[in-house]
RODOLO-776222 format. One line per field, with one value per residue: residue in one letter; x, y, z of N, C-alpha, C, O in turn. Coordinates in steps of 0.1 Angstrom, whole numbers. Atoms other than C-alpha are relative to their C-alpha. Example, Ala and Ser with C-alpha at 12.3 -4.5 7.8 and 13.67 -1.06 7.14 Angstrom:
<pts>
resn = [A|S]
neast = [9|-9]
nnorth = [-12|-11]
nup = [0|0]
caeast = [123|137]
canorth = [-45|-11]
caup = [78|71]
ceast = [9|-8]
cnorth = [12|11]
cup = [0|8]
oeast = [19|-3]
onorth = [12|22]
oup = [7|9]
</pts>
This chain:
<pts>
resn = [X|X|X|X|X|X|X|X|X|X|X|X|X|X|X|X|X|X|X|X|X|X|X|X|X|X|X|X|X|X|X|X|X|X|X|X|X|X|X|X|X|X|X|X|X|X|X|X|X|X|X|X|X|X|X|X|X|X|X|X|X|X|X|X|X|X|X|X|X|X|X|X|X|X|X|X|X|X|X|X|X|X|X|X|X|X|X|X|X|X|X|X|X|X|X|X|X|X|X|X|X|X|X|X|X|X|X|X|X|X|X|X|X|X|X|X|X|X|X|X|X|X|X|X|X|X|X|X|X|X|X|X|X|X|X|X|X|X|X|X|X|X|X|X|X|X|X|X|X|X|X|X|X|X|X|X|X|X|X|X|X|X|X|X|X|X|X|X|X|X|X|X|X|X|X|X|X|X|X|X|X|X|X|X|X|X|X|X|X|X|X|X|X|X|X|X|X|X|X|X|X|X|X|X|X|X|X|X|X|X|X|X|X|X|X|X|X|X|X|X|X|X|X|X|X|X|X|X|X|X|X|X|X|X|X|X|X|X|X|X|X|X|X|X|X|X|X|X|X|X|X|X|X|X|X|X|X|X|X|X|X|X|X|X|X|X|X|X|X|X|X|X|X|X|X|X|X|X|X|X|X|X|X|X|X|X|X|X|X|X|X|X|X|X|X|X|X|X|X|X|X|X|X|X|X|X|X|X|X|X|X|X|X|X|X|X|X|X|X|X|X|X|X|X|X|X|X|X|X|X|X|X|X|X|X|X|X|X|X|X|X|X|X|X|X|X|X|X|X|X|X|X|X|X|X|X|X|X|X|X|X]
neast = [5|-12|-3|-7|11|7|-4|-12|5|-2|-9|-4|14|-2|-10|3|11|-8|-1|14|3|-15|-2|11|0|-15|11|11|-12|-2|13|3|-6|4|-1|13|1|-3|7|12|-5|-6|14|5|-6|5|20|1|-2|9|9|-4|6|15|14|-11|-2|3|-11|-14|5|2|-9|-4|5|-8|-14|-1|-3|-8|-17|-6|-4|7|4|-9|1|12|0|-12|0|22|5|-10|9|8|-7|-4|5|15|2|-9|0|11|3|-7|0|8|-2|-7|10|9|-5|-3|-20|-15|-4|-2|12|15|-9|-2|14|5|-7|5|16|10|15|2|0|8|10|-1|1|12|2|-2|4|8|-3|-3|7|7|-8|-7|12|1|-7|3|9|-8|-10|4|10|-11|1|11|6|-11|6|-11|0|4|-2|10|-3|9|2|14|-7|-5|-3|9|-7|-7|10|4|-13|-3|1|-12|-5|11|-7|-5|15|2|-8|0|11|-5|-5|14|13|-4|-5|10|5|-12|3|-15|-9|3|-10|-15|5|4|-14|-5|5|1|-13|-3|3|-10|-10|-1|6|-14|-10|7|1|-14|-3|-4|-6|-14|1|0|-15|-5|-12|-1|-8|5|16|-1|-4|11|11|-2|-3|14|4|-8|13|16|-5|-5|13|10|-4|6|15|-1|-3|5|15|-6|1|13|-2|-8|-4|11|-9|-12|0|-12|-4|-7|3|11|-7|-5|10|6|-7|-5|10|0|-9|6|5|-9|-4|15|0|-8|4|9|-8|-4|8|9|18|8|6|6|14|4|3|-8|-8|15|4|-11|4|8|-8|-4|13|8|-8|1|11|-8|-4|11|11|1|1|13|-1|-6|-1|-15|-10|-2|11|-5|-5|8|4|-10|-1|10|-2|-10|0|10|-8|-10|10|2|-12|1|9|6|-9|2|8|-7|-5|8|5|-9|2|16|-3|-10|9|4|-6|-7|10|3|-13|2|5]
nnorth = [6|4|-6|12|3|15|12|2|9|18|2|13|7|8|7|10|6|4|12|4|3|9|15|9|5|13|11|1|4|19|7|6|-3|-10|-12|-3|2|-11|-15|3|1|-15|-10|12|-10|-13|-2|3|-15|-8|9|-2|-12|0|4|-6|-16|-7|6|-11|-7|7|6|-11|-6|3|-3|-13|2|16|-2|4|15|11|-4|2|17|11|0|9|16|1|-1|11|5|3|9|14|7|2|5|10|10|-2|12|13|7|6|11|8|4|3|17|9|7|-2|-12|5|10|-10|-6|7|-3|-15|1|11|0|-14|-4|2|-5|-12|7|-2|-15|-5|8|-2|-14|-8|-7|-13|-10|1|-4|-11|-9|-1|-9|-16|-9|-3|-15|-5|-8|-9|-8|-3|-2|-6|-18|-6|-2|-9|-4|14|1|10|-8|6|12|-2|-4|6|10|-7|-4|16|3|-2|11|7|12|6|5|17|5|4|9|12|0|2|16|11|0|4|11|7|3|10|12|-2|-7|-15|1|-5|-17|-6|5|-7|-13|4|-6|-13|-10|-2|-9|-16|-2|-1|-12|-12|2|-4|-10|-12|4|-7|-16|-2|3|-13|-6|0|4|17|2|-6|12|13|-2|3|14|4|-4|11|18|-2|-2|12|8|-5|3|14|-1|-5|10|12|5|-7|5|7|-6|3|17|-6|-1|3|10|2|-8|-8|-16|-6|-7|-10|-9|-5|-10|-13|-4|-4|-14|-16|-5|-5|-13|-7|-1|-13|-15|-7|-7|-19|-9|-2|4|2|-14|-5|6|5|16|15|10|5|6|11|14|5|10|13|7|11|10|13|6|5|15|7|8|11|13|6|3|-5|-9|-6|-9|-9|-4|-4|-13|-12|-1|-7|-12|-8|-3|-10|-13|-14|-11|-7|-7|-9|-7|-12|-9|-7|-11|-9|-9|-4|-9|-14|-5|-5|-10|-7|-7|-7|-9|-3|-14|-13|-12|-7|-7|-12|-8]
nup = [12|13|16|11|11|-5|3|-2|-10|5|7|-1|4|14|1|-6|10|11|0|2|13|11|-12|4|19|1|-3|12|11|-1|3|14|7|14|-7|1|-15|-11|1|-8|-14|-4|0|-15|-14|1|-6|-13|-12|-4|-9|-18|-3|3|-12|-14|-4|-11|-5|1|-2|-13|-5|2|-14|-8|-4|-1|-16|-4|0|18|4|1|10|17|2|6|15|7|-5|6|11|3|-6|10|9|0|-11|1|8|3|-15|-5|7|-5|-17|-3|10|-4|-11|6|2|-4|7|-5|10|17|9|5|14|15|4|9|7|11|-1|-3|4|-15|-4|1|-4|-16|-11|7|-14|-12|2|-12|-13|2|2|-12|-4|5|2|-11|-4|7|-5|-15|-1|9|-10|-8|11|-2|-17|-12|-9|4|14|0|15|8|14|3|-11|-7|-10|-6|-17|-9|-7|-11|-11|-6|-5|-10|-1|-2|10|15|13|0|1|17|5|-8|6|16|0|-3|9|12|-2|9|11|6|-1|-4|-6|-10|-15|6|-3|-5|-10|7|-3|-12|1|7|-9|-9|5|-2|-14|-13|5|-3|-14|-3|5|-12|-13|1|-1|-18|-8|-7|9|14|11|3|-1|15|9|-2|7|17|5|-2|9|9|0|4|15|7|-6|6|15|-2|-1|16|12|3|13|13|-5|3|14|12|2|13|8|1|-15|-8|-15|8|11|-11|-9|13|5|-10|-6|9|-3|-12|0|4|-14|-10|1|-2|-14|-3|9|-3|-16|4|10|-8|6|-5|-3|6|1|-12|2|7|-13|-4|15|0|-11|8|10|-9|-6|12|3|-16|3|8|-6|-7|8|8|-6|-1|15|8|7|5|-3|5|-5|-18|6|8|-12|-11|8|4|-7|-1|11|-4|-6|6|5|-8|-5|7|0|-16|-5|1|-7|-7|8|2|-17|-6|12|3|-11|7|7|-9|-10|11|0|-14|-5|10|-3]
caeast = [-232|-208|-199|-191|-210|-234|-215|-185|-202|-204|-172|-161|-200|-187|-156|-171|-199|-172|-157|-189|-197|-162|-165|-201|-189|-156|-184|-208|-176|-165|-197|-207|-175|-192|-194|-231|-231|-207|-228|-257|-244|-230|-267|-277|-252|-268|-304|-297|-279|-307|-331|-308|-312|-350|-360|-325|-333|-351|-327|-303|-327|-333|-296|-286|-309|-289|-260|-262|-260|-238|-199|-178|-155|-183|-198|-167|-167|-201|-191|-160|-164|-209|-199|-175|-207|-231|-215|-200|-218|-257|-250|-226|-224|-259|-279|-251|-256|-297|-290|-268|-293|-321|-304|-290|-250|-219|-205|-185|-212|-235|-206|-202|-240|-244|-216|-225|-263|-277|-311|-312|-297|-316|-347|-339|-335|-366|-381|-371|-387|-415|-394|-372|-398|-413|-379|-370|-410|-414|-381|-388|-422|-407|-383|-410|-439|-411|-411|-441|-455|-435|-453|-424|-427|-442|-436|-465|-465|-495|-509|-548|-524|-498|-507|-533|-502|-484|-512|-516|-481|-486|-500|-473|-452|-483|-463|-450|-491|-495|-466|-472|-511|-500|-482|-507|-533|-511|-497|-534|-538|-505|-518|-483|-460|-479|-452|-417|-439|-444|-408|-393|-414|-410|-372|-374|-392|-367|-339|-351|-361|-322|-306|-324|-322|-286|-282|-299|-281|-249|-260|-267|-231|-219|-188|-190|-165|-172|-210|-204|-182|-205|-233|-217|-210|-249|-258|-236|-254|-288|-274|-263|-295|-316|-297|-301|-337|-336|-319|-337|-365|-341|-320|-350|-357|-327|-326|-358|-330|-299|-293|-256|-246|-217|-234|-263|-235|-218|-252|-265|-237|-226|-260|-254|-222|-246|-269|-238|-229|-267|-263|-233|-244|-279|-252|-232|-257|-277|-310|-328|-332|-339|-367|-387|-405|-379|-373|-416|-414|-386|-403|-434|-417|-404|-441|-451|-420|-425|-464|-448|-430|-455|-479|-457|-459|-492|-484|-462|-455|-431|-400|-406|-440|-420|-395|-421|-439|-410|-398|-431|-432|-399|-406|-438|-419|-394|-426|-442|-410|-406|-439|-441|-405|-417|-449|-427|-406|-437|-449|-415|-418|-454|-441|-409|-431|-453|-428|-411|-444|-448|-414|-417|-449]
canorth = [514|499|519|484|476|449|426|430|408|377|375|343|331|331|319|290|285|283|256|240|238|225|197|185|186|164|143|141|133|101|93|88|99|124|159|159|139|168|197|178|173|211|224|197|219|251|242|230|264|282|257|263|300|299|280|302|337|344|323|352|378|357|352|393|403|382|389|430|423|395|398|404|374|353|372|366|329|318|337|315|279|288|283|251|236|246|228|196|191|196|189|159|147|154|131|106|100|100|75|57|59|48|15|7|10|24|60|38|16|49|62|34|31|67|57|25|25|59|53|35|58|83|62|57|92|102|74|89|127|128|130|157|174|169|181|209|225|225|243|273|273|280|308|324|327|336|366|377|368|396|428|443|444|478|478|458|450|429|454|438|404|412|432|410|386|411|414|377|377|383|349|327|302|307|296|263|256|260|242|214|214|215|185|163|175|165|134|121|121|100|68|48|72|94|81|89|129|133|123|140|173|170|170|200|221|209|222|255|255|247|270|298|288|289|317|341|323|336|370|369|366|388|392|412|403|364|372|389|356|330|352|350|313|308|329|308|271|291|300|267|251|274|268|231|236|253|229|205|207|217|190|163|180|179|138|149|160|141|104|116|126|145|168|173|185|207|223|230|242|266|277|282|307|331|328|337|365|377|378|401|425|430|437|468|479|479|470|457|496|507|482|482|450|427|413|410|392|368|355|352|332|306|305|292|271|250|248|237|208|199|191|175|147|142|150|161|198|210|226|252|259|264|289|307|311|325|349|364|370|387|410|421|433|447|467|475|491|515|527|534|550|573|582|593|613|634|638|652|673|687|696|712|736|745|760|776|796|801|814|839|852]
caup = [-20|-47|-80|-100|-132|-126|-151|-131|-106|-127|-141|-123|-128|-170|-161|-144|-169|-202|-180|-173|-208|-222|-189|-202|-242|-231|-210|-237|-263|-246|-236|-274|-295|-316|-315|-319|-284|-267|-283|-267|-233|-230|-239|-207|-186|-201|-190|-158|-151|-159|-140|-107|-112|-121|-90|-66|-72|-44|-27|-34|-26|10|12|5|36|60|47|48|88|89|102|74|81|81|54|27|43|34|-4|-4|17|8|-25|-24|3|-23|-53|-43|-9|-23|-56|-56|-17|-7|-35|-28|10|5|-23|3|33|10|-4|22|4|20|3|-24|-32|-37|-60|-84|-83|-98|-120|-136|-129|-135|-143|-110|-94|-107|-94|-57|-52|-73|-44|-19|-27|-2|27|10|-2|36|50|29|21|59|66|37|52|83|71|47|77|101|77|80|114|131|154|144|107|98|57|36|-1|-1|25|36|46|53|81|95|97|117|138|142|153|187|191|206|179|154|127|142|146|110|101|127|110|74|80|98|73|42|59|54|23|18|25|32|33|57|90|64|59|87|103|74|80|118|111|89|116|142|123|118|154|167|141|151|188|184|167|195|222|204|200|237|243|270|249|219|199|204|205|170|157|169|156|118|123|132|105|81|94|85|52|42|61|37|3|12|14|-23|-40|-32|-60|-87|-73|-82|-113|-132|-134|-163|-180|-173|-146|-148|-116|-132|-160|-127|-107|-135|-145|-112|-99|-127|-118|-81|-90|-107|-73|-52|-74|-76|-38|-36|-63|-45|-6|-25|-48|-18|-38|-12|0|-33|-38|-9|-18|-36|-1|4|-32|-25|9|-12|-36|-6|6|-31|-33|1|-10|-42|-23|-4|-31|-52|-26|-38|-77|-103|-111|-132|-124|-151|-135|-96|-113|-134|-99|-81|-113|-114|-80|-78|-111|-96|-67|-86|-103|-74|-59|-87|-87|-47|-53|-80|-66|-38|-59|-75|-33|-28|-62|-56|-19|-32|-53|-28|-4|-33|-39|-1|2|-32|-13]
ceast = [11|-3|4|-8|-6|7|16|-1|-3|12|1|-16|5|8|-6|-11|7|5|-8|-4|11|-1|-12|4|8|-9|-6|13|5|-7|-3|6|-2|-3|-11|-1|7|-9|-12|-1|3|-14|-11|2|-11|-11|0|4|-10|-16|3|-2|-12|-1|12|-3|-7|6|10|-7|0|18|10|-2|5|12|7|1|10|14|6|7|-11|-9|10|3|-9|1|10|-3|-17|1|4|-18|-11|5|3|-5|-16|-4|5|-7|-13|-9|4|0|-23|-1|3|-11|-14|2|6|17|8|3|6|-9|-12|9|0|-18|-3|7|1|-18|-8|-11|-10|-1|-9|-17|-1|-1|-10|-14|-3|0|-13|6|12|-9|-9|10|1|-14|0|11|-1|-15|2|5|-13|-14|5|1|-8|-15|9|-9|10|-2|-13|-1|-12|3|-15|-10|-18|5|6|3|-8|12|11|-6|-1|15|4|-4|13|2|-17|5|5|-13|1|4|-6|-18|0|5|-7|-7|4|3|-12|-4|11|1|13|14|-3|13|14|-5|1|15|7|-1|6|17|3|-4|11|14|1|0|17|8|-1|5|15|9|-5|2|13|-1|-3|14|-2|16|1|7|-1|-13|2|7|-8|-15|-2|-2|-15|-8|1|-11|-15|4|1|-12|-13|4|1|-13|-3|3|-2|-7|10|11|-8|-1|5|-3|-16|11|13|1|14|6|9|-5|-8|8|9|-11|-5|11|12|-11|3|15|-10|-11|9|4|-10|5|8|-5|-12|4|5|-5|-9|-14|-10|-7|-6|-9|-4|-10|1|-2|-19|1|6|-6|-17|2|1|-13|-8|10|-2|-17|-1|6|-9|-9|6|3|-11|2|8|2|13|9|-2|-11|7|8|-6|-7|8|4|-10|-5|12|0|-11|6|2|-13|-4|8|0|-10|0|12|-3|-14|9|5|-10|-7|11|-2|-9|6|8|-6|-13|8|7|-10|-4|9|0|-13|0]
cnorth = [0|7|-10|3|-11|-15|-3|-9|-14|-8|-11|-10|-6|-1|-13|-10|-8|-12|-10|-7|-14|-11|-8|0|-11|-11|-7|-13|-13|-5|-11|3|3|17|6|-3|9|11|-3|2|14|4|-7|12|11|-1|1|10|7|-3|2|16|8|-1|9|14|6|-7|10|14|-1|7|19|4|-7|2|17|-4|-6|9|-4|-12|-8|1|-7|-20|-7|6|-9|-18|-2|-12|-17|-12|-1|-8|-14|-2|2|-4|-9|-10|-2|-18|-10|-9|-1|-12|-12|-5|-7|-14|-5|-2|11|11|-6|-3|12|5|-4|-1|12|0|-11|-6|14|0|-7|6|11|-6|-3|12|8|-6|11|20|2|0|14|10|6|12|16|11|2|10|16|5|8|16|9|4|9|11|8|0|4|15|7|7|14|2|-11|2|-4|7|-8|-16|0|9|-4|-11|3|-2|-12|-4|1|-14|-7|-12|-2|-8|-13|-5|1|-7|-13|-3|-1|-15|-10|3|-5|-15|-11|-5|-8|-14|-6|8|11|-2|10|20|4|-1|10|17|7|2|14|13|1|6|12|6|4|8|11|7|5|13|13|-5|6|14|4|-6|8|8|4|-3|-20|-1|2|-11|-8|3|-2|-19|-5|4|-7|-13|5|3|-15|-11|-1|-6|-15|-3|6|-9|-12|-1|-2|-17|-17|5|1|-20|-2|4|-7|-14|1|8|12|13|9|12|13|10|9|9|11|9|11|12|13|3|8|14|9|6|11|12|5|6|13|4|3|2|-2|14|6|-5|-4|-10|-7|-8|-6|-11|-13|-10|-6|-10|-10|-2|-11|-8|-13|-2|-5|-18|-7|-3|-9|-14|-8|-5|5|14|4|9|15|11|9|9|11|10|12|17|10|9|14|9|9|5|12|17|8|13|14|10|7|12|19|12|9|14|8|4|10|12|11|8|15|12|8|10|8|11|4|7|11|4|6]
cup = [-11|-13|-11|-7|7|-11|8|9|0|-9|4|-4|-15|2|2|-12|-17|7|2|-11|-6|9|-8|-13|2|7|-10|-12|9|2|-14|-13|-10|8|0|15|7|0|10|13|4|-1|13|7|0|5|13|8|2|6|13|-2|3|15|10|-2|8|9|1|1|16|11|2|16|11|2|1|17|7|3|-9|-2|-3|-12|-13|5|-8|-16|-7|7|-5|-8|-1|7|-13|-14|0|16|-3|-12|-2|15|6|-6|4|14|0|-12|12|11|-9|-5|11|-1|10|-10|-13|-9|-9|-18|-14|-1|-12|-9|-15|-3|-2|1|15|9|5|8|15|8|-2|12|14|1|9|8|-6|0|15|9|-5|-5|17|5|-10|2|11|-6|-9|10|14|-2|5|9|12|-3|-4|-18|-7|-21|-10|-14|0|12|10|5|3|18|7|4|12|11|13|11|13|9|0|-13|-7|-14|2|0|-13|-6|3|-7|-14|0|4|-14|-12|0|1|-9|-10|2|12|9|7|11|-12|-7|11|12|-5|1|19|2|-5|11|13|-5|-1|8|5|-7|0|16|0|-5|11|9|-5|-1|13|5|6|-10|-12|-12|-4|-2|-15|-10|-1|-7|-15|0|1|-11|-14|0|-4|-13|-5|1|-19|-15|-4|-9|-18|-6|0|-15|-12|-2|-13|-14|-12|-8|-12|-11|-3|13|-1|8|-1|-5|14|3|-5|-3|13|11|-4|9|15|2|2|15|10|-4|-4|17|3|-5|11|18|-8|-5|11|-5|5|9|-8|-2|8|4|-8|11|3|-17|0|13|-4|-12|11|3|-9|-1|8|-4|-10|1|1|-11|-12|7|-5|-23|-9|-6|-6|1|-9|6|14|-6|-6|14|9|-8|0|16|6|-8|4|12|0|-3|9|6|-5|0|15|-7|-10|5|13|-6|-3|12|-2|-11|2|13|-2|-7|7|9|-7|-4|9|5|-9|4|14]
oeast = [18|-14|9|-17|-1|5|23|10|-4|11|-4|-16|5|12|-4|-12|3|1|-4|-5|10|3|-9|-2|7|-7|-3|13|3|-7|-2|0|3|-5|-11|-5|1|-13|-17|-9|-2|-16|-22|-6|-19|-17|-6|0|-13|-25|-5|-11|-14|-4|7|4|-5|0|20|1|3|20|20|6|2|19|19|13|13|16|6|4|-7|-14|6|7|-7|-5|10|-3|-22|-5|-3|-23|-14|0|-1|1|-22|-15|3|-15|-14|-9|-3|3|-28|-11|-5|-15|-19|-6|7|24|1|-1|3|-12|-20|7|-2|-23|-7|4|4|-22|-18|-16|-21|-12|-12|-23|-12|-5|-12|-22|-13|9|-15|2|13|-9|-14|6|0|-11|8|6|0|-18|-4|0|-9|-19|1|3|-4|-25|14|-12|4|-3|-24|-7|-10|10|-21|-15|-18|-2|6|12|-10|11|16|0|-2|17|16|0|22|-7|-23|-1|6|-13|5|-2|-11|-20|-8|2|-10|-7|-5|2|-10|-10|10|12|17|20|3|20|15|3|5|16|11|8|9|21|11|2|14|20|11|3|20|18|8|9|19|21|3|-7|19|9|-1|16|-10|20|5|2|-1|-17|1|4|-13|-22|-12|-8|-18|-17|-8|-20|-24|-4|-8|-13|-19|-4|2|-15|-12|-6|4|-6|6|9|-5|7|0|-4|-19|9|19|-3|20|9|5|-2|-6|6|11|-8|-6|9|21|-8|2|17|-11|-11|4|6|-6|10|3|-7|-10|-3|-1|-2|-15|-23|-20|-17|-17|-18|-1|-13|-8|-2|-21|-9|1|-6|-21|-6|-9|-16|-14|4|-2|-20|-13|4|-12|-11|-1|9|-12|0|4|0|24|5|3|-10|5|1|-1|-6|4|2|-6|-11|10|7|-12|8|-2|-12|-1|3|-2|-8|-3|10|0|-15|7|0|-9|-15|6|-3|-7|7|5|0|-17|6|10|-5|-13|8|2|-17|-7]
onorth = [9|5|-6|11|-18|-26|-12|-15|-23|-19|-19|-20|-18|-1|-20|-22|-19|-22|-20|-19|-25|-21|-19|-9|-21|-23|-19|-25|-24|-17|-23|2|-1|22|18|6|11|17|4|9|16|11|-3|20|13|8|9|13|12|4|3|19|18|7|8|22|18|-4|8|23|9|13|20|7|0|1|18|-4|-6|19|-14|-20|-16|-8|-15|-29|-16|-1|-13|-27|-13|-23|-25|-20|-11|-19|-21|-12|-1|-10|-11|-19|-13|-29|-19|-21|-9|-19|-21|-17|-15|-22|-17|-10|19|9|-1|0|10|6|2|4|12|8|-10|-14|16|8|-5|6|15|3|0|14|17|1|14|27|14|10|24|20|17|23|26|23|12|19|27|16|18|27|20|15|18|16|16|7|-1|23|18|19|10|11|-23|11|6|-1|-9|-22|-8|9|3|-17|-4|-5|-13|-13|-1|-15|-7|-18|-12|-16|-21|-16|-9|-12|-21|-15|-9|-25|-18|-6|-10|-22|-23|-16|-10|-19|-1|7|22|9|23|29|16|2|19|25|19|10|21|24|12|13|19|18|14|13|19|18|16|17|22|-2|12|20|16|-15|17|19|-4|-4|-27|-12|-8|-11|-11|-5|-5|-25|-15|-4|-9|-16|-3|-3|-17|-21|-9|-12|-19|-9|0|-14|-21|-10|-10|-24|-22|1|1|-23|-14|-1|-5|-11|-9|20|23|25|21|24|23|22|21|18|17|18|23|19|22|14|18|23|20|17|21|22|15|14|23|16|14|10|1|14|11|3|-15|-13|-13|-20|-17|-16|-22|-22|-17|-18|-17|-14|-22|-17|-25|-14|-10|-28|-16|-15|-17|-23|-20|-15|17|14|5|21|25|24|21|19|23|23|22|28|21|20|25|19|21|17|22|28|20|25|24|22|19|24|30|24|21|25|18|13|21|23|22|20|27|22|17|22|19|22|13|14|22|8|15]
oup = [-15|-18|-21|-4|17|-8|6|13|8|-15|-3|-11|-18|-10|-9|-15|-22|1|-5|-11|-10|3|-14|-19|-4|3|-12|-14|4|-3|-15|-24|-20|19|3|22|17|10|19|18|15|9|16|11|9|10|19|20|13|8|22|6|10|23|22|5|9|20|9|-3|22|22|9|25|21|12|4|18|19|-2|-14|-12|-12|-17|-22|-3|-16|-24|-18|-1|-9|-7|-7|0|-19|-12|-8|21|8|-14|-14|16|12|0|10|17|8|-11|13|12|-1|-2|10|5|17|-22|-24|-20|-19|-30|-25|-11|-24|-17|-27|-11|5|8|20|16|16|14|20|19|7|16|20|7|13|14|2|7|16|13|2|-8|19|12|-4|-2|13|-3|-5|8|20|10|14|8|21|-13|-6|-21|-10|-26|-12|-17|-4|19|22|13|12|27|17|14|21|22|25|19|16|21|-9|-17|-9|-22|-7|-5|-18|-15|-5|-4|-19|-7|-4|-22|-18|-10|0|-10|-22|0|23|19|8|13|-12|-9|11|24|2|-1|21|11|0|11|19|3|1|8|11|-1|-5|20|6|-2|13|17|4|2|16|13|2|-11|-21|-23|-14|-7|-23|-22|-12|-12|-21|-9|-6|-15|-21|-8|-7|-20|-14|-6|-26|-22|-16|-20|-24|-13|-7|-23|-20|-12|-24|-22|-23|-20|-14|-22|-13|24|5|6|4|-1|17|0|2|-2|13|20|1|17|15|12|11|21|16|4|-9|18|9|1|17|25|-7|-5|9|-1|-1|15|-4|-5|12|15|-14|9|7|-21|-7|13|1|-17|10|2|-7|-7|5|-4|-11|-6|-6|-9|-18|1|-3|-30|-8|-18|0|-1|-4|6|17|-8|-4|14|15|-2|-3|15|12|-4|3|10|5|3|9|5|2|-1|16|-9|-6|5|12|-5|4|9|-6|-6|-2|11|0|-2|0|12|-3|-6|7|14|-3|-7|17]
</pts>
C-alpha cells in the first residue's frame, strides 16, 4: 500500500487541466476576439471535465480491480498508451470515423465537416446515438452482470440479490439470455430503427464475448511468461473496449454544451486524466480492500449506466441525471464500507475484552 498523499496523484491531472483551460480561452479568443468569449470557452472545458468524471468514476473504480492483477508492463502501458487511446482516439478519432461511416465521407471530409460545419456535425452524430447507445449499453451490461452472476462470488452488499444472482449463476450464459432478451424486447418498441438496435447491440455482446474469449485462451498458455504477457495485452483490449463503452454517453452529451469538436476533446479529455489518476490512487492505496463494497457500487453504477443507454433510445435523459446515478451509488458504497468496517472493529473490541477478563480470572 502506497504512503503518497492523495493530491500527489493528480499532479499531472492539474497540469493538464491549466493547459486545458488556457487551450479553450485561446480557442474561445479567436473564435470571437474578446476576452469575455475565452473566459466563456475555458468555463465549456471546465464543465465538460467534470461531466467526463461524473459519468467515469466508476469507470476508475472498474478499471482499479483489473488492474491490481494485471502485469505490471501492461499495467504502466494501459496508464501511459490507455491515456493517449483515451483522449485523442475516443474523444477526437472515435466521433470522427462514426461521423464518417454515417455520411458516408472519407476521414478528411469528416475533419473539415467538424471544422466548418459543427452544428452539422454535431447532428449526424447525435443521429446516429441508437446504435452507440445499442453497442456500448449492451457491452457495460455485459461487464456489470458478468459481475454478479458468479458461484464464486461470496461477498454481497445488496445481500437478498445479490446472492440469488449468485445462485442463479449456475445456469449456463444466463446473462447473454438477458442481454440477448433486453435487446429484442427494446428493439420493439423502436419502430424503424429496431434492425440498426439490434445489429448495434448484437455487436456489442460479440465484442465482449471475443475479448473475454481471448483473454482465457491466453491465460491458458502453457508458457508462463508468454501466458502472463498475452494475458496483460487481453486485459489492455478489455480496458480500452470498456472505457469506449463509458464515453460514450458523455461523449453525446457534451455537443449540449459545445458542436466544437476541439473544446469536446479538451474538456473531456482533461476529464479522462483525473479518471486515470483516480485509478492509480485506488491500486496503491489499495482501497478496494479497505472498502469492501466500492467495487459492488461501481458495478452497480454500470448496470444503471447501460439501462441508462438503453432507454435513451427511446427518450432523453440528462447527462447530469446518469452521473448523479452513478455518484450516489458509489458514495453509498463508500458508506456502507465504513460502517461494516467499524462494526467489525467494535466485534474485534468486545472479543479483545472478553479474553482479557478470562485470562485475569
Amino acid at each position: 500500500m502506497s504512503s503518497r498523499s492523495t493530491l500527489s496523484y493528480f499532479h499531472w491531472s492539474f497540469a493538464f487541466t491549466a493547459i486545458g483551460l488556457l487551450a479553450g480561452g485561446y480557442i474561445g479568443y479567436t473564435a470571437t476576439g474578446t476576452v469575455l468569449g475565452a473566459l466563456g470557452t475555458a468555463f465549456i472545458v471546465g464543465v465538460l471535465c467534470v461531466l467526463e468524471i461524473s459519468l467515469s468514476f466508476d469507470n476508475a473504480v472498474v478499471n482499479a480491480t483489473i488492474l491490481k492483477d494485471m502485469d505490471a508492463v501492461w499495467r504502466r502501458r494501459f496508464l501511459t498508451w490507455g491515456i493517449l487511446i483515451a483522449v485523442f482516439g475516443m474523444r477526437i478519432v472515435f466521433p470522427l470515423l462514426i461521423v464518417a461511416i454515417a455520411a458516408s465521407l472519407g476521414p478528411v471530409e469528416a475533419v473539415t465537416l467538424a471544422m466548418r460545419e459543427p452544428e452539422r456535425y454535431a447532428q449526424i452524430l447525435t443521429d446516429a446515438h441508437v446504435g452507440i447507445a445499442a453497442f456500448g449499453g449492451t457491452f457495460l451490461l455485459m461487464v456489470g452482470l458478468k459481475f454478479f452472476f458468479d458461484a464464486e462470488k461470496d461477498t454481497h452488499w445488496f445481500h437478498l440479490i445479490e446472492s440469488r444472482f449468485s445462485k442463479a449463476a449456475s445456469i449456463e450464459a444466463i446473462e447473454i439470455v438477458i442481454v440477448l432478451l433486453a435487446i429484442y424486447g427494446l428493439s420493439l418498441a423502436l419502430g424503424d430503427q429496431a434492425h440498426e438496435f439490434m445489429v448495434a447491440g448484437t455487436l456489442g455482446l460479440v465484442s465482449f464475448l471475443a475479448v473475454k474469449g481471448v483473454g482465457t485462451y491466453m491465460e491458458a498458455s502453457q508458457e508462463a511468461m508468454e501466458g502472463a504477457y498475452k494475458s496483460g495485452a487481453a486485459s489492455f483490449m478489455y480496458l480500452e473496449l470498456l472505457d469506449a463503452s463509458f464515453s460514450f454517453d458523455g461523449v453525446i452529451g457534451a455537443f449540449a454544451l459545445s458542436n466544437n469538436l476541439f473544446i469536446i476533446a479538451i474538456g473531456l479529455g482533461v476529464g479522462a486524466f483525473y479518471v486515470r489518476s483516480m485509478t492509480i490512487m485506488l491500486v496503491d492505496k489499495g482501497t478496494l480492500a479497505e472498502y469492501r463494497y466500492l467495487e459492488h457500487g461501481a458495478f452497480w453504477a454500470i448496470l444503471a449506466l447501460a439501462v441508462i443507454m438503453y432507454a435513451q433510445t427511446l427518450t432523453h435523459i440528462p447527462e447530469v441525471l446518469t452521473g448523479l446515478i452513478g455518484a450516489t451509488f458509489i458514495g453509498f458504497s463508500v458508506w456502507s464500507s465504513v460502517r461494516h468496517n467499524r462494526a467489525e472493529a467494535a466485534v474485534e473490541a468486545g472479543e479483545g475484552k472478553e479474553a482479557g477478563t478470562a485470562a485475569a480470572e
